[in-house]
N, C-alpha and C positions, 0 to 999 in steps of 0.2 A: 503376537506376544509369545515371548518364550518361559519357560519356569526357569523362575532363577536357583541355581543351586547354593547360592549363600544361604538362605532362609526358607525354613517350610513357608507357605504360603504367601509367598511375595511374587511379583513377575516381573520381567523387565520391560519398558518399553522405549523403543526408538522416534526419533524423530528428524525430519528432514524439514530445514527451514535456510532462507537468506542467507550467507555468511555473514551479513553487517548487521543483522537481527543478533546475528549467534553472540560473534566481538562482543555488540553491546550488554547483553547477558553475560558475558563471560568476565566483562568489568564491574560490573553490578557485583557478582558474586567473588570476584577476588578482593572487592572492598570490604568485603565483608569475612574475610579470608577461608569462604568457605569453597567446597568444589560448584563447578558446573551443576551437575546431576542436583548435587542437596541444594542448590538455589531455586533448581526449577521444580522440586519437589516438592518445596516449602510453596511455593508461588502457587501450585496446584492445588494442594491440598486447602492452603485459605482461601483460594476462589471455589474450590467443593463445598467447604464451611459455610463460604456467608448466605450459602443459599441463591446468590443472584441466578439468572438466567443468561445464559452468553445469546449475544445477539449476531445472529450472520449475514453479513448482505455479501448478495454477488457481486463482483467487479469486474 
């Protein structure tokens, strides 16, 4: 993680995923006419909130 210099105490983080994963978010969030970054930062932050637990299986 890097320190974002837009805002004291915020950071940036990257992420590397599928390209057809990416597409698909990337229409998700133009429906909604927001950017990339603030769709998946919305999606985060509610899956922080609700409390669940992520579950991971190997494949």
């Amino acid at each position: 993680m890097a320190t974002n210099p837009i805002g004291k105490g915020t950071k940036t983080i990257g992420i590397n995923m599928d390209a057809k994963r990416v597409d698909e978010l990337e229409q998700r969030a133009g429906s909604m006419h927001i950017s990339l970054s603030k769709y998946c930062k919305i999606v985060l932050i509610r899956w922080a909130e609700s409390g669940e637990k992520l579950r991971l299986e190997e494949r």
